[in-house]
C-alpha positions as CSV (number, residue, x, y, z in Angstrom):
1,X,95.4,217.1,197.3
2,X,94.7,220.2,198.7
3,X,91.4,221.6,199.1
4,X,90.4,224.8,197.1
5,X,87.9,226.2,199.1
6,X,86.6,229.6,198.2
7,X,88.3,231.2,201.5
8,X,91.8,229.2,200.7
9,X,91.9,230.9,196.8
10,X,90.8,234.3,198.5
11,X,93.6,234.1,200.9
12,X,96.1,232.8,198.3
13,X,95.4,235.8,195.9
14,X,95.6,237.8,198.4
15,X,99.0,236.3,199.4
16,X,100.4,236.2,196.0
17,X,99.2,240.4,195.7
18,X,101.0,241.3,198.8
19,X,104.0,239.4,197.9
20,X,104.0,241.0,194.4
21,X,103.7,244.3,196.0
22,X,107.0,243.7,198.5
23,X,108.4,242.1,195.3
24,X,107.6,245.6,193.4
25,X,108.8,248.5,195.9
26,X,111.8,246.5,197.1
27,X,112.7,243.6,194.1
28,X,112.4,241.3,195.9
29,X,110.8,239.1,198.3
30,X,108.1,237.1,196.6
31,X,109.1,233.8,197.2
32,X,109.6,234.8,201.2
33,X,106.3,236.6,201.7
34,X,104.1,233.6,199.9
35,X,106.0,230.9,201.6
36,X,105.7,232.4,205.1
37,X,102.0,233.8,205.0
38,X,100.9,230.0,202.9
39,X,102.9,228.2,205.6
40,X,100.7,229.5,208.0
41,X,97.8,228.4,206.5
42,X,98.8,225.2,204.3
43,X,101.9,222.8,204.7
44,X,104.9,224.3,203.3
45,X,105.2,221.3,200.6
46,X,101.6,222.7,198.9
47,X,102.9,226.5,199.6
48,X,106.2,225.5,197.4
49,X,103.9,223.9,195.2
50,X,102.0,227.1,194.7
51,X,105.0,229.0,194.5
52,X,106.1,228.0,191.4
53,X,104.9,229.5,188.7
54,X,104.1,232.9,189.8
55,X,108.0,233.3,191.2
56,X,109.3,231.7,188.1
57,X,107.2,234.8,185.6
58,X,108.4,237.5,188.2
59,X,112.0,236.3,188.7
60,X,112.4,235.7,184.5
61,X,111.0,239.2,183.8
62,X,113.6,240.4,186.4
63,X,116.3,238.6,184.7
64,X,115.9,239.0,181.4
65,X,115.6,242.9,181.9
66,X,118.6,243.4,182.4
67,X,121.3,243.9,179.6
68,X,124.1,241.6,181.4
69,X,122.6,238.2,181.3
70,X,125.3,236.5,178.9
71,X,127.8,238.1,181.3
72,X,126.4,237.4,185.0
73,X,125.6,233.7,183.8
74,X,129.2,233.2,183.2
75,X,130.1,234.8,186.3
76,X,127.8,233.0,188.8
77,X,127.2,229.8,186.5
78,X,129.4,227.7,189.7
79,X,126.4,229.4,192.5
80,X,123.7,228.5,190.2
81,X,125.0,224.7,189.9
82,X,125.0,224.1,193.1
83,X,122.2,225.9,193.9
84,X,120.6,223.0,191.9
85,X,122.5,220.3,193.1
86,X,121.9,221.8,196.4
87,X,118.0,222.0,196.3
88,X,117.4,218.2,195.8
89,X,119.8,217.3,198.2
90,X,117.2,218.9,200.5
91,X,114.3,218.7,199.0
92,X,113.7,215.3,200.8
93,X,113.1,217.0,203.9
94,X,110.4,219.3,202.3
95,X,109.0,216.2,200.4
96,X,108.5,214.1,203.4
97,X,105.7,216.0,204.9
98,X,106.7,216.3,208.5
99,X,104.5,219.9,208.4
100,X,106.1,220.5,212.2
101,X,109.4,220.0,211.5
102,X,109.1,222.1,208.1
103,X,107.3,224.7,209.2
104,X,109.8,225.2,212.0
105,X,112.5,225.9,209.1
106,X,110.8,227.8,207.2
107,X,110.6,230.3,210.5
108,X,114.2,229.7,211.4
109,X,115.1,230.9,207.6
110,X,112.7,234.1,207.6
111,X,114.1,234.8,211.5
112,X,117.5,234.4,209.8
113,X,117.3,236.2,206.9
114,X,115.2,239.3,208.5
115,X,117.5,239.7,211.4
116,X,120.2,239.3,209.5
117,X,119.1,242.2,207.1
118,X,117.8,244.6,210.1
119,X,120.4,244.0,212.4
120,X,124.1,243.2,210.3
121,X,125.9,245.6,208.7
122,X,126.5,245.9,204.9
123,X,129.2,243.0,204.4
124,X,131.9,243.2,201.5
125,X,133.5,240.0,200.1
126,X,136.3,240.4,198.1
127,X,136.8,239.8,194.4
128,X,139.6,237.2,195.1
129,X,137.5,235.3,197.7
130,X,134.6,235.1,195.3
131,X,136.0,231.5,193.5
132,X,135.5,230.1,196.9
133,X,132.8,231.4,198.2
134,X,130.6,230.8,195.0
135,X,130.2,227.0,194.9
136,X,129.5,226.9,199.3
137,X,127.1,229.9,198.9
138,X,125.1,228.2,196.1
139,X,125.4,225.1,198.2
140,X,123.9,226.3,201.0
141,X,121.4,228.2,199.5
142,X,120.2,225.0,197.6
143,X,119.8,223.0,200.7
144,X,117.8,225.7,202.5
145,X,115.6,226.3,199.4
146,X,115.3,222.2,199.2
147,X,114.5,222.2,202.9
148,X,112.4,225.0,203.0
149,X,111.0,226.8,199.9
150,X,112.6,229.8,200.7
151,X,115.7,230.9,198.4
152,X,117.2,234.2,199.5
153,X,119.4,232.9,202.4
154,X,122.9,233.2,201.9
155,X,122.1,234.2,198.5
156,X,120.8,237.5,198.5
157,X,123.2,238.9,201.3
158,X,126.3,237.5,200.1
159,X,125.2,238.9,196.2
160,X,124.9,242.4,198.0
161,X,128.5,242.0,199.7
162,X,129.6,241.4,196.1
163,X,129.9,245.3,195.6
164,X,127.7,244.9,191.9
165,X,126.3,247.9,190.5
166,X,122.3,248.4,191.0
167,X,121.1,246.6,187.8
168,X,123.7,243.7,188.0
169,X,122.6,243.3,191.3
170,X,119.2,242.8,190.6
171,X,119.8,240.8,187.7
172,X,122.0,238.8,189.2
173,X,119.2,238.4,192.0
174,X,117.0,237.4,188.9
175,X,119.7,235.0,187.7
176,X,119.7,233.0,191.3
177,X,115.7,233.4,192.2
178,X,115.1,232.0,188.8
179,X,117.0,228.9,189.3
180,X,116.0,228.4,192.4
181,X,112.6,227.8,191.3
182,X,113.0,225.8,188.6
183,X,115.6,223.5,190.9
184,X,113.0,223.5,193.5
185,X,109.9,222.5,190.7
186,X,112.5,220.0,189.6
187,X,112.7,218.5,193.1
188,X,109.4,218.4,193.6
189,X,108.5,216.7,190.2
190,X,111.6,214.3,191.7
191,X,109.8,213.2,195.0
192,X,106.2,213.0,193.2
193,X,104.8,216.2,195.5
194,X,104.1,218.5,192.4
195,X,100.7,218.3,192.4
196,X,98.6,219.0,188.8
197,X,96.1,220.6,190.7
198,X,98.3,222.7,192.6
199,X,100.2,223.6,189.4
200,X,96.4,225.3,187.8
201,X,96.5,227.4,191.2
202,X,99.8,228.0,190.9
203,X,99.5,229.5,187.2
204,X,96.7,231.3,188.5
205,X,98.1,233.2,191.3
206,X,100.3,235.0,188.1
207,X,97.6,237.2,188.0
208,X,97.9,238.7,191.6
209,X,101.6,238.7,191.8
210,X,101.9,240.5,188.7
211,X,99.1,243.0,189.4
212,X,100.9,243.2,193.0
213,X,104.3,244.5,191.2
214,X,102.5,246.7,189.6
215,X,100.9,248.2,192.6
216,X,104.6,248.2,194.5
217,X,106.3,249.8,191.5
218,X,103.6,253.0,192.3
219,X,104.1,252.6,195.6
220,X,107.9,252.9,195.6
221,X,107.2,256.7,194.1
222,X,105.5,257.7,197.3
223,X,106.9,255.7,199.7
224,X,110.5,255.5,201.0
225,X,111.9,251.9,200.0
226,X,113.9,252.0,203.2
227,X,111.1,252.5,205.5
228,X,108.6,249.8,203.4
229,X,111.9,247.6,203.7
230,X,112.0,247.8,207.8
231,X,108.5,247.4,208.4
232,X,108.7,244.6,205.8
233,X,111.5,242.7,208.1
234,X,110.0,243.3,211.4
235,X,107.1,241.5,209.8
236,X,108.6,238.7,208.4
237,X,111.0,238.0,211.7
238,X,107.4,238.3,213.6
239,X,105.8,235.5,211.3
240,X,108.8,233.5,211.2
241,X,109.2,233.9,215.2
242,X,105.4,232.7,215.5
243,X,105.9,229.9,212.8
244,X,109.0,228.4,215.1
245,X,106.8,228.9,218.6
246,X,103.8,227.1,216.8
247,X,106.1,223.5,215.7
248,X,108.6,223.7,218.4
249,X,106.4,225.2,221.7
């Protein structure tokens, strides 16, 4: 059980507001802020725990506000199955509450997926490739959410190299987020590590993320997204850098 002090639920809210601000200028990045600033503080099983219900109200709203549900389910409905089957398959290695070992993850997967999006150019995956690539893709990114708590590597990049137009994208961003975190609650539940006192916080930290979006959505009026973006990736491949030094050094 993990203890509430008053300095944990400060830090927590604060988390869950400066995630919910990334998640607001950019659309995404909720689940990758929270998990890497909590895993810093907490063991990454209680920062997936606390992950839950926030990402799962900000990810819906994203996907439901869209006009291409119906059509993008049918589409990616292969990714988003094996997303799920993906994410128990690894969720074990979350569950078993080696902290070291999953903290060191978690960093490799933000190092990943912020070099990845600094450093690689825009990738294109063509429309006849796409049966194939689905099913490994969701795979993948089911193990590494399982493993980790962190769902946008391969996802998000190999949704961009899709070529979608800007609100399919971020629907279909929606669409996979929003699985994800229901597979990975699922998991959880499955292993006995979701936690009813966690799940309280959990439903808590709403409030913040959503009054984070807010906050990012005026934000992205007067600040260039690009520039938040790169500042946002240099950060994240610095915490991730330090969260791989501290289980492995």
């Amino acid at each position: 059980m993990m203890d509430h002090s008053i300095w944990l639920v400060a830090a927590i809210f604060a988390t869950f507001f400066a995630a919910g601000i990334v998640k607001g200028v950019t659309g995404m990045g909720l689940p990758t802020v929270a998990m890497g600033v909590l895993g810093a503080l907490i063991s990454p099983l209680a920062a997936a725990g606390l992950l839950i219900a926030p990402s799962f109200v900000t990810n819906a709203w994203q996907l439901l506000a869209g006009p291409s549900f119906g059509r993008l389910a049918r589409r990616f409905w292969l990714l988003t199955a094996l997303v799920v089957a993906g994410t128990f398959a690894g969720s074990s290695f979350l569950a078993s509450g080696n902290s070291l070992l999953t903290t060191g993850a978690l960093g490799a997967a933000l190092v990943l997926y912020a070099a990845h999006a600094l450093l690689a150019r825009q990738l294109r995956v063509p429309a006849k490739l796409e049966p194939l690539m689905s099913p490994a893709i969701g795979l993948a990114t089911g193990l590494l959410t399982g493993a980790t708590g962190v769902f946008v590597v391969p996802a998000v990049p190999y949704l961009q190299a899709l070529g979608l137009e800007k609100d399919d994208l971020v629907q279909a961003l929606g669409l996979s987020f929003t699985v994800s975190t229901v597979a990975l609650a699922g998991a959880l539940a499955w292993h006995g590590a979701f936690r009813m006192d966690n799940l309280a916080m959990s439903a808590l930290a709403i409030i913040p993320a959503l009054a984070g979006m807010w906050a990012g959505q005026i934000i992205r009026n007067r600040v260039s997204p690009t520039t938040f973006r790169r500042w946002f990736l240099v950060c994240l491949l610095m915490l991730g850098a330090e969260m791989i030094f501290r289980a492995f050094l």
